[in-house]
C-alpha positions, -999 to 999 in steps of 0.1 A, spaced: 636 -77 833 660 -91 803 677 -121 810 714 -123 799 737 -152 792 776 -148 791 782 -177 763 813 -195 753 821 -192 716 862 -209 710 882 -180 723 854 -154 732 827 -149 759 798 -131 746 769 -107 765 737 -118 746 702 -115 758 676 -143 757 672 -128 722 702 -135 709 713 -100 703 752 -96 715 756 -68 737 798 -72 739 824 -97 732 855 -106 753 882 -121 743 894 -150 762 929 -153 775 936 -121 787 944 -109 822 912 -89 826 887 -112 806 878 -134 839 877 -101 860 850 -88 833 833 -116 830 826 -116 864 818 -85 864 790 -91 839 777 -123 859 773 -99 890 758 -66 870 736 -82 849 728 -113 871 737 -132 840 744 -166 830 774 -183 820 766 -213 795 786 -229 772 775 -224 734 755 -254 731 735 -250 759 723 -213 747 716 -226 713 695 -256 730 679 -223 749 669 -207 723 654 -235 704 
């Protein structure tokens, strides 16, 4: 099955897949951007890692 990550890029979150390829972006700071996030963690089983973590990943 595809792993996802939930990365932290300034003021977005992005779904991306071990890949790389970005699936959706949210936009921090808004009421429902935690509550979606969350929801991605639980759907998808994915990760949440900050920006240079995933780029560390994929290297």
């Amino acid at each position: 099955m595809e792993k996802f990550y939930i990365v932290e890029y300034g003021e977005v979150y992005e779904l991306c897949n071990e890949g790389g390829h970005v699936y959706c972006i949210i936009t921090k700071g808004s009421s429902v951007a935690e509550h979606v996030v969350q929801y991605l963690e639980d759907r998808y089983n994915a990760t949440r890692l900050s920006q240079d973590k995933f780029e560390a990943l994929k290297a």
